[in-house]
C-alpha positions as CSV (number, residue, x, y, z in Angstrom):
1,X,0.0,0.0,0.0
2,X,2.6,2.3,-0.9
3,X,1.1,3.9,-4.1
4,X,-2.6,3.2,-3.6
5,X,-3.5,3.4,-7.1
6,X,-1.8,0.9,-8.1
7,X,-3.5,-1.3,-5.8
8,X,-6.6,-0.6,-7.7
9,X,-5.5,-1.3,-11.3
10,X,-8.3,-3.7,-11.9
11,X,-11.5,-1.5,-10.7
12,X,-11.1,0.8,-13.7
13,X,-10.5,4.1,-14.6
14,X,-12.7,5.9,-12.3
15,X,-11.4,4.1,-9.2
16,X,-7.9,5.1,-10.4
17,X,-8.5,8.9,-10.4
18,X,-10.4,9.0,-7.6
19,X,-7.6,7.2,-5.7
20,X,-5.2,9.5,-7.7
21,X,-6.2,12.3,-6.7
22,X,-7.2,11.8,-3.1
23,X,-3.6,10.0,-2.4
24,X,-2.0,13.6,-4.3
25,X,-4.1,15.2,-1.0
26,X,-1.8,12.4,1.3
27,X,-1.2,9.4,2.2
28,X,-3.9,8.6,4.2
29,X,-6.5,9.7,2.2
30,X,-5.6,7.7,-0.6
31,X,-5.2,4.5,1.4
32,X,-8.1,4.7,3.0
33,X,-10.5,5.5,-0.8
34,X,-8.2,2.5,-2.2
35,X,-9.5,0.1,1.4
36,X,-12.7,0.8,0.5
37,X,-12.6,0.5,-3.3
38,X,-11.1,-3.2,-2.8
39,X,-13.1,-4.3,0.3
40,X,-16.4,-3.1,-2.0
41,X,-18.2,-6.3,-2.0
42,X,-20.3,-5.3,-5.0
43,X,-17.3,-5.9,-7.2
């Protein structure tokens, strides 16, 4: 989890920006979009 977008590669491209961006804001921020993205259990 050092570069949370690449720990969403596979969720698409909106999942990557999102998680972009927010990690751009900090670390923290982008962990914690890129926790939730994976631990979705929709996808």
């Amino acid at each position: 989890m050092i570069c949370p977008p690449l720990a969403v590669l596979d969720k698409g491209c909106g999942s990557i920006i999102i998680t972009f961006l927010l990690w751009l804001c900090g670390w923290v921020p982008g962990v914690i979009a890129a926790l939730v993205i994976l631990n979705n259990p929709k996808n």
